[in-house]
N, C-alpha and C positions, 0 to 999 in steps of 0.2 A: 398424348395417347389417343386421341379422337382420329388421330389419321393414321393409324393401322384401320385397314378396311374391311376384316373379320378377326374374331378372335373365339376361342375355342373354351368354354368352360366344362370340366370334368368334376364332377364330383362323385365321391364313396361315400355311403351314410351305411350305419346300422343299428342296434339299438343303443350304442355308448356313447356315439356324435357320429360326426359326418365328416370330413376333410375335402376339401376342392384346392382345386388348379389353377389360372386363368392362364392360358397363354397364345404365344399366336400359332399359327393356321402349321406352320414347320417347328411347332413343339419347343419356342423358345419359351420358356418360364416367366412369367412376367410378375406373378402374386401366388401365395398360398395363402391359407385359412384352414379354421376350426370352426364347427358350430355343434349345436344341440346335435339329440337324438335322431336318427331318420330312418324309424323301422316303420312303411307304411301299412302295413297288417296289425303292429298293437294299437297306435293312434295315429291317423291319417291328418285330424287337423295340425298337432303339434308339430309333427312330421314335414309338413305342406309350412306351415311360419317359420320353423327350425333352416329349412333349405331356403326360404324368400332370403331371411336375414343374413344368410351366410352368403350365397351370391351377392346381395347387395353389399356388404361385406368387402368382398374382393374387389367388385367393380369399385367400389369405394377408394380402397387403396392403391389400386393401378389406377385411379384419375381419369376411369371412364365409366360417361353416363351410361346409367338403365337404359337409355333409349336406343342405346346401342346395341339390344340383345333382338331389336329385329334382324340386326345384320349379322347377330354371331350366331354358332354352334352350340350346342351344351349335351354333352352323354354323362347321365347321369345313373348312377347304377344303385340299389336301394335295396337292403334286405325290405322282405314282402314284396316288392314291388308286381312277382308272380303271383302272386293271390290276391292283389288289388283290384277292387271296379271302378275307381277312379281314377285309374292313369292316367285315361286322356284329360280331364282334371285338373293333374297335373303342371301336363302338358302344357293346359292351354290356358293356364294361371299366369307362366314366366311370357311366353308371348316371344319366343327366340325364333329365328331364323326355319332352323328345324334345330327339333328335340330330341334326344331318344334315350327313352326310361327302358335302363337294363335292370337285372337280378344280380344280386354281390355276386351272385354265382359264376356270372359271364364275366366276370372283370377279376377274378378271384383266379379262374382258371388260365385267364392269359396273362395275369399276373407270375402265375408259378409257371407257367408252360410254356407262354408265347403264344404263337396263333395256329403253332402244327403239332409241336412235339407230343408222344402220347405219354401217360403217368396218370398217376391221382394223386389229389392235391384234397389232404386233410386239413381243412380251416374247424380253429378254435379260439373263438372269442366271446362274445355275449352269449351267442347261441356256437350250432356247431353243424357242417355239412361236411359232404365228401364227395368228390367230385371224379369219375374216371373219364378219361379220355382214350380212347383203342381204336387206331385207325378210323380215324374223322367219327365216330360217334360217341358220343355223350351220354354220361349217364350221372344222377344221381340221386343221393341217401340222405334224408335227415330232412334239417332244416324248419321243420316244423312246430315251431315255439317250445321254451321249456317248459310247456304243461306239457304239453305231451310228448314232446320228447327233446331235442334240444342234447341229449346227453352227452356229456364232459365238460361243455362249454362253463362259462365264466357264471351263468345264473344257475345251472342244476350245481354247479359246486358249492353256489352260494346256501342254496335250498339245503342240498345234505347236509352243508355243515351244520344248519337250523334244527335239522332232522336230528341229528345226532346229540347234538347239546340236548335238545328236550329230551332222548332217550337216558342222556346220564341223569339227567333233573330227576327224573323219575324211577332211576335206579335201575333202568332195565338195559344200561348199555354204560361202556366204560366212561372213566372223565380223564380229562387230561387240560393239558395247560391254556388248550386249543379252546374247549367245553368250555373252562372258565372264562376265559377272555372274552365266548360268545355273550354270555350270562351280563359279565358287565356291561355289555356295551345294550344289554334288555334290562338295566335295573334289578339284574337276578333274577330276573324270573320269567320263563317261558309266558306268562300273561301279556307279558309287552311285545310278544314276538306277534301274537295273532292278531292285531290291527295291523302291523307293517306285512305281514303274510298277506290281507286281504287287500290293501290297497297297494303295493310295491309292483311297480314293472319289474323286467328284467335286468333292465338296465341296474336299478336299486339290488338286487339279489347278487348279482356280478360283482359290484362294490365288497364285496366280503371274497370275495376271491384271493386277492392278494393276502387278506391272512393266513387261508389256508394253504398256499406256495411256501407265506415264510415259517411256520410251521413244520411242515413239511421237510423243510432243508432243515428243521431241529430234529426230526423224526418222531414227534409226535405223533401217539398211539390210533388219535382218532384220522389225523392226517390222512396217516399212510394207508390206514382200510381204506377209505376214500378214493386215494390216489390210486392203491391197486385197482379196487373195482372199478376203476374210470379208464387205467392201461388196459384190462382186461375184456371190455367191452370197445375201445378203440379197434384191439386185434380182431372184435368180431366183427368190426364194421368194415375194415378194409379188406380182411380175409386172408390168407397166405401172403405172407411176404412174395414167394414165388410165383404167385399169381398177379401180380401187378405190371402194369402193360406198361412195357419199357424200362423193367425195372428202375425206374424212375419215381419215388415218392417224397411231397415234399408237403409240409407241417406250418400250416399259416396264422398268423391271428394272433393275439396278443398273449395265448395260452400255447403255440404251437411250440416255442423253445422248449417251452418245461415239460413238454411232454415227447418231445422227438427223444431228450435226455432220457425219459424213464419206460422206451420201447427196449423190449426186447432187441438182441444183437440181429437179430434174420435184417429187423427193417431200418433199423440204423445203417446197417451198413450198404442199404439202395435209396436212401438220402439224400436230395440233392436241394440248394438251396435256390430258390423263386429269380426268374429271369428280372423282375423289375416291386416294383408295389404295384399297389391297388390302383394308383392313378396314372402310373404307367401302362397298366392292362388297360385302364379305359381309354388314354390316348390311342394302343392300337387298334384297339378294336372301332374308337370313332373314324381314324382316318381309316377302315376299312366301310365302316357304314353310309360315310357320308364322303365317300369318294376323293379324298384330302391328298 
């Protein structure tokens, strides 16, 4: 492995883990990986070890040293990484070749699009963005943690469903099969919720998501409020189906199926499914960066 004379690492993080690539310089595949969380906006040090270990990682299993990352490449793409003040930081931690710290956004969008085509590209996962593309400009919506907003993603579903179980506890909202299920898994009682509310990332709030999907396909009462209010506020964020550039929309993220299913017919049927993943967006977008 030492005598390949560059090699290209790509990695995606966001707040549920990260995924990388290693491969060579013409995009053969050499290793994949998994590691921890990589949102650098909730915790920058976790985030910063999370990515060490996981490069090390891959170099590990492809049978090439660390020392080999003066000679390679690596784009790396990072929710927060656009409201980070340590990127160079980052940067200048791994000690590669050259670097370049993108935003899930940029690799998100050439993900679903490629590097020309226009559309918007609804990602939904831990958190949740929107991204339009219209004749080479870029715009986009959200993205901005699930305290403040975040909404539909994998943590505000997690939050509501919190929300809702203490509203039945207390009798000022319905219960259902859903309610209870939450109850157990807090020893019954809302008092257990408010220590994991105070100390829980997002990434911990997400984790309760998949209840709420399998629920959901039972049509549980609290579910389905939920899910409406969450399609309902989807349509506000993209806006007229017929307004989408290129009638082109496509639904990313580990939440994006279950919710492309519960769009209204307008935007279903301008649908279309993502040209590559995440780490194929970064592949092009590196060999455009770093002249490959």
């Amino acid at each position: 492995m030492n005598n390949i004379q560059s090699c290209l690492l790509l990695i995606d993080g966001g707040g549920s883990g990260a995924r990388a690539r290693l491969c060579t310089i013409d995009g053969e595949v050499l290793v994949t990986g998994n590691g921890g969380p990589a949102n650098l906006s909730t915790d920058f040090a976790a985030a910063s070890a999370n990515l060490h270990a996981l490069a090390q990682s891959v170099y590990q299993q492809a049978g090439r040293p660390t020392s080999c990352w003066s000679q390679d490449y690596a784009y790396v793409a990072l929710a927060g990484a656009g409201a980070s003040t340590k990127r160079q930081n980052l940067i200048n931690s791994f000690g590669f070749k050259k670097m370049q710290l993108a935003t899930d956004v940029d690799v998100t969008l050439a993900a679903a699009l490629g590097t020309e085509q226009d559309g918007l590209v609804a990602m939904l996962g831990t958190g949740s963005f929107f991204v339009w593309r219209n004749q080479g400009r870029v715009r986009r919506v959200g993205g901005w943690g699930f305290i403040l907003g975040d909404e539909c993603g994998g943590a505000w579903l997690g939050r509501e469903v919190l929300r809702a179980t203490i509203r039945a506890y207390d009798d000022v909202g319905p219960r259902s099969e859903l309610t209870a299920q939450m109850l157990d898994r807090f020893e019954g009682t809302p008092k257990a919720m408010v220590p994991f509310a105070r100390d829980a990332h997002a990434a911990d709030f997400a984790k309760l998501a998949p209840l709420l999907v399998a629920a959901y396909e039972k049509q549980d009462e609290v579910a389905v409020e939920i899910f409406d209010r969450a399609v309902d506020m989807l349509c506000e964020s993209i806006g007229a189906a017929a307004d989408v550039p290129g009638q082109h929309l496509c639904f990313l993220g580990g939440l994006g199926p279950t919710y492309q299913k519960l769009m209204p017919a307008a935007y279903q049927a301008i649908c279309h499914t993502a040209k590559g993943t995440a780490l194929d967006g970064a592949y092009w977008l590196a060999q455009k960066e770093f002249a490959l």
